[in-house]
C-alpha positions in Angstrom: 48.1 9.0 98.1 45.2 7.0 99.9 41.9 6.3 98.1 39.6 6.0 100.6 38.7 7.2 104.1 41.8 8.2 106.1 42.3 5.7 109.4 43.3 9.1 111.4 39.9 10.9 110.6 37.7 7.7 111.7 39.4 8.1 114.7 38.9 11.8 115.3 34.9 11.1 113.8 34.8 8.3 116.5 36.4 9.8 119.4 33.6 13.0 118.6 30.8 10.9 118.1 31.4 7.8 120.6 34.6 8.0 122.1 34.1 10.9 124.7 30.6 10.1 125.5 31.5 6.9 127.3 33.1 6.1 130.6 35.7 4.4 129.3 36.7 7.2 126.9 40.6 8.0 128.2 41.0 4.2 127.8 39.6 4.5 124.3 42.0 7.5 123.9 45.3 5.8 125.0 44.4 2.8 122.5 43.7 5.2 119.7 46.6 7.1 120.2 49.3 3.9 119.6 47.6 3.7 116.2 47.9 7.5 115.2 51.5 7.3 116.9 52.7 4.0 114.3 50.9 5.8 111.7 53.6 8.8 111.7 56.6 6.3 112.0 55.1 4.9 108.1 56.6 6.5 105.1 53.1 8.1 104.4 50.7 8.6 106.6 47.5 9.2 104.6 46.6 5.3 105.3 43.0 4.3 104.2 40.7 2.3 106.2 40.6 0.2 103.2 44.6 -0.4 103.5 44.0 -2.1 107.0 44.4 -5.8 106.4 45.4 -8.3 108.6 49.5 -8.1 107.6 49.1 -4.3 108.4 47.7 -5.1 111.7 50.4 -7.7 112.5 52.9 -5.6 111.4 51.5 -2.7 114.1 51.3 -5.5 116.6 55.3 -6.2 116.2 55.6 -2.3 116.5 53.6 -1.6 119.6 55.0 -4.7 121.4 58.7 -2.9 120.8 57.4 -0.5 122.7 57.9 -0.4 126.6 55.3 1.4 129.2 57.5 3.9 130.5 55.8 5.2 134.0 56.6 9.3 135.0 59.5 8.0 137.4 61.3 7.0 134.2 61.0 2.9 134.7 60.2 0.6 131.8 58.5 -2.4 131.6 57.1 -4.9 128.6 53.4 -4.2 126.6 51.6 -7.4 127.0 50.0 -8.7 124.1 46.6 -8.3 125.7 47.3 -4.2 126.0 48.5 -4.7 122.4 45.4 -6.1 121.1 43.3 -3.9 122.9 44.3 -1.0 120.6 43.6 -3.5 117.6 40.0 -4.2 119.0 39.6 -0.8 119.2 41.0 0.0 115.6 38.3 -2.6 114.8 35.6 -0.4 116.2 36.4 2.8 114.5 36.3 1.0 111.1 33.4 -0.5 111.5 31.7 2.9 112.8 33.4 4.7 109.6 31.6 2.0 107.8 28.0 2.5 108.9 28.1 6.3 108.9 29.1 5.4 105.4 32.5 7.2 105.3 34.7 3.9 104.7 33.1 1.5 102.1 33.7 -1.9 103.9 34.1 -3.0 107.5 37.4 -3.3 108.9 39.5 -5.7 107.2 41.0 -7.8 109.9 40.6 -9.6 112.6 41.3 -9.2 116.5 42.4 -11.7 118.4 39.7 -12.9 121.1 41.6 -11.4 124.4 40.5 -14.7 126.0 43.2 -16.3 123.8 45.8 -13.8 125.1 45.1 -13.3 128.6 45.0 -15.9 131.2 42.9 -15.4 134.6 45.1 -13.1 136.9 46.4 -15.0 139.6 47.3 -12.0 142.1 45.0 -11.1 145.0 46.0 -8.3 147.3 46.6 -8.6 150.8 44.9 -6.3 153.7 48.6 -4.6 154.0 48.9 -3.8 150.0 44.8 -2.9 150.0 46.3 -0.5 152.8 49.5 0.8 150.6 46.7 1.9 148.1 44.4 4.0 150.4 47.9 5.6 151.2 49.1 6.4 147.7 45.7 7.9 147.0 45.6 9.8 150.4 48.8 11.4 149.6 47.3 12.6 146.6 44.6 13.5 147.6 44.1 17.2 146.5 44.4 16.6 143.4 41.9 15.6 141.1 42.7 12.3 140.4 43.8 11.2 143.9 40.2 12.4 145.6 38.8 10.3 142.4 40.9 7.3 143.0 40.4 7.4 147.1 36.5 7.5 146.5 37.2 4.5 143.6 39.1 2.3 146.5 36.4 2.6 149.2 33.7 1.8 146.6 35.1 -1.3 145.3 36.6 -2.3 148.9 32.4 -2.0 150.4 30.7 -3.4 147.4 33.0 -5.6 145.3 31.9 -3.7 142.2 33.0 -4.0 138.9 35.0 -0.7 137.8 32.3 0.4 135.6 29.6 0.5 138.4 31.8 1.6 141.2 32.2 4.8 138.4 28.4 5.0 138.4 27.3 4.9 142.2 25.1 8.1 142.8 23.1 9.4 145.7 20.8 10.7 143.4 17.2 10.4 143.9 16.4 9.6 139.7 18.9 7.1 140.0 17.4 5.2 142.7 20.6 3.2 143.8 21.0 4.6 147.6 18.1 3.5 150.2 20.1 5.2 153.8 17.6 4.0 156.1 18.2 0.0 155.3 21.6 0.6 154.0 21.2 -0.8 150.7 23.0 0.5 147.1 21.6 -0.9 143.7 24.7 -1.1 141.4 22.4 -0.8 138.5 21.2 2.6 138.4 17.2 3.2 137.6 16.9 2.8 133.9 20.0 0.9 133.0 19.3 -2.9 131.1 21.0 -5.2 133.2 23.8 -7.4 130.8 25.5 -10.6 131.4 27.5 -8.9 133.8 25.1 -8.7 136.5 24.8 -5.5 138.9 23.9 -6.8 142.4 21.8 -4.8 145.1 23.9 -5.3 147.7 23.9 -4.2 151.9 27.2 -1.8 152.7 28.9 -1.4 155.5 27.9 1.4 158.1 31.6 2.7 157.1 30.5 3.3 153.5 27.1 4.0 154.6 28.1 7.0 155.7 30.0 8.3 153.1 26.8 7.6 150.5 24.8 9.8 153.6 27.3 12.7 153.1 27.6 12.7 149.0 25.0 14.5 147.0 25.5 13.0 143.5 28.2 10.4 142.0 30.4 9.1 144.7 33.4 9.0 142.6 33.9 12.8 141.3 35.6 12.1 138.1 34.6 10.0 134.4 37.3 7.3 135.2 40.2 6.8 137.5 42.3 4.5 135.0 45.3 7.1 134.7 45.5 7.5 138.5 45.6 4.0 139.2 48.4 3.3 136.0 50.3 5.7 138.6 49.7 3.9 141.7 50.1 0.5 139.8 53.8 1.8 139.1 54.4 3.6 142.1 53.5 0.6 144.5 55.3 -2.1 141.8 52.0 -4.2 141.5 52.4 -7.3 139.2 52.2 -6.4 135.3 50.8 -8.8 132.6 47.4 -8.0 133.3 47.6 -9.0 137.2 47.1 -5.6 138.5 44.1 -4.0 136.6 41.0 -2.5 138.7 39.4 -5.3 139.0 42.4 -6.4 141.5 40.4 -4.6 144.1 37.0 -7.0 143.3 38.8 -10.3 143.1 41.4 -9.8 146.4 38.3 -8.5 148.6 36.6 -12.0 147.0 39.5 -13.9 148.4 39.5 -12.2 151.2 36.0 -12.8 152.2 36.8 -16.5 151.7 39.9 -16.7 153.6 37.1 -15.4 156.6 34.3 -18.3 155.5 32.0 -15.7 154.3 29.5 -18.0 152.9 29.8 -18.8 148.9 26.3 -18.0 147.9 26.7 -14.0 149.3 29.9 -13.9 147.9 28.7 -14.6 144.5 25.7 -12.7 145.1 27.3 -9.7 146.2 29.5 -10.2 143.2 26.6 -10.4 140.7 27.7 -14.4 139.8 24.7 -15.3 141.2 21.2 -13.7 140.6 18.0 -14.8 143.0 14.9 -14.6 140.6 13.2 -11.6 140.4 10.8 -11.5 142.8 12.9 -12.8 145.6 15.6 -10.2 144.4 12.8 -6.8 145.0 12.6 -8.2 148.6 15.3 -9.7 150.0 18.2 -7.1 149.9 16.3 -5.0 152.7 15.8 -7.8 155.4 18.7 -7.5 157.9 19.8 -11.1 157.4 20.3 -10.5 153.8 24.3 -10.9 153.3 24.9 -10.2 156.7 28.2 -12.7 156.6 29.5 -10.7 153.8 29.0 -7.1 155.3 30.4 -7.9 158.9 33.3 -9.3 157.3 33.8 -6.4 155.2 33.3 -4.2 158.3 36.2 -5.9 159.5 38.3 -5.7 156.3 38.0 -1.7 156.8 39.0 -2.0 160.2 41.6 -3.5 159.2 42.8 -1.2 156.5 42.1 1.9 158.7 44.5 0.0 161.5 47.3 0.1 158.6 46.5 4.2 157.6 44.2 5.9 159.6 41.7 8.1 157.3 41.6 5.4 154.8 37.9 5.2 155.7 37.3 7.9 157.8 35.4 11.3 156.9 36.7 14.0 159.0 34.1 16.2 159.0 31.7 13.3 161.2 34.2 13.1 164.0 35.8 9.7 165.0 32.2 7.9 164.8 30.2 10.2 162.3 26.6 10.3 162.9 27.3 8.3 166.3 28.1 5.0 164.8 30.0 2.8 166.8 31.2 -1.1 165.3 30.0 -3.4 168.2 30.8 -7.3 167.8 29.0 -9.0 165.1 29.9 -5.4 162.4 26.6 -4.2 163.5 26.3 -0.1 163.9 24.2 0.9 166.6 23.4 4.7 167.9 25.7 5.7 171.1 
């Protein structure tokens, strides 16, 4: 018999206290639930979060790496060691919190392996036809829950080349402050929320997502996170594995995609939150018309595009073919007709 504070009820502790409140939390859940899973193949499974040293971890990491990703259409393919660690990581976390609520008596006991040292920068970038073959897998689901979710998720990070996180968190809401119609400009970093490291951008949209944000009262995408729905597209439309195909594909093929059409460096990094102006120059400039004006009438293009590939991709059916009377004229400029 364990002494100490099981591993299995830190998780269901963490999962209550921190787990569920966060936007990542179904990710959290999938990692956690690899951990209860090797738990039961063990001879007993009343394991203490003191028992969690680094052989026990390595010998977990040998387990889960056995174990393939099986997708609903029945095809396997190999855990990278990335995925692997992630569940180690957060293993790490639930200790730790066990520790200060004061349930285990030391921190955990091992130490992850930096994902730096495990994953290398994904090399694929999606082409206009694959960014297409998405929109259409999420079209054809689109009455259910997670397709409408994941269909809002693609036009978001298509427009504004948002990380995942904050394409979750655009809102039309008025206390959030992030939508300004009348210049067309979204603040990815709601009202209230400390900008980190990884910089939100205020960034000019395209009229096409312009009027989507016009029509929405509230979050733009509808659901907590999309991750499941796009694990299904991921497999259904055989995107690269090993970490190529994550949902940041979305922000680093539109990236590419802008350079391929010499968008200008500076707004691409800008609009991408690489690049920050200081921050007086940054309360001003995202509502003068020149501000990333490259960047958006390429991207007006880019949707275009995909809407040439599968008609609706972009379009809201209850505006009519040109909404509120937008029409794109040359330059990606909207103008009243």
């Amino acid at each position: 018999m364990a002494s100490g504070f099981l591993v299995t009820d830190a998780i269901s502790n963490y999962q209550i206290l921190h787990g569920q409140l966060r936007a990542s939390s179904e990710a959290i859940a999938a990692r956690l639930a690899h951990v209860v899973r090797y738990i039961v193949t063990l001879p007993s499974a009343a394991v203490a979060c003191e028992q969690v040293n680094d052989e026990w971890i390595q010998r977990f990491r040998t387990w889960l790496t056995a174990q393939p990703i099986v997708s609903t259409g029945g095809n396997h393919r190999s855990r990278s060691a990335s995925t692997v660690e992630n569940s180690v990581i957060q293993l790490a976390a639930v200790i730790n919190a066990a520790h200060r609520r004061g349930d285990a008596s030391r921190p955990a006991g091992f130490r992850p392996i930096p994902l730096k040292e495990l994953s290398a920068t994904p090399q694929h970038r999606a082409t206009v036809p694959e960014l297409a073959a998405m929109f259409r897998y999420a079209l054809s689901r689109r009455r259910q829950s997670d397709g409408a979710g994941l269909h809002r998720f693609l036009i978001a990070s298509v427009s504004t080349l948002a990380r995942p996180d904050a394409a979750h968190e655009i809102s039309t809401a008025a206390d959030r402050g992030q939508w300004n119609s009348q210049r067309r400009v979204l603040d990815l970093n709601p009202r209230g929320r400390r900008q980190t490291k990884k910089y939100r951008a205020t960034v000019r949209v395209p009229w096409q997502f312009a009027e989507h944000l016009d029509n929405v009262a509230g979050k733009f995408v509808p659901v907590s996170t999309v991750r499941s729905a796009w694990r299904g597209m991921a497999i259904e439309l055989n995107l690269p594995g090993d970490g190529e195909s994550g949902m940041k594909l979305i922000r680093r093929s539109v990236a590419q995609l802008l350079r391929d059409r010499r968008v200008p460096a500076e707004e691409i990094e800008l609009m991408m939150g690489h690049r920050k102006l200081d921050a007086v120059t940054d309360l001003y400039a995202a509502f003068r018309p020149e501000h990333l004006s490259n960047a958006v009438t390429a991207l007006e293009g880019i949707i275009d595009e995909i809407e040439s590939f599968v008609p609706g991709a972009f379009h809201r059916k209850d505006t009519g073919q040109t909404g509120s009377s937008l029409k794109l004229i040359s330059g990606g400029v909207a103008k009243n007709g």
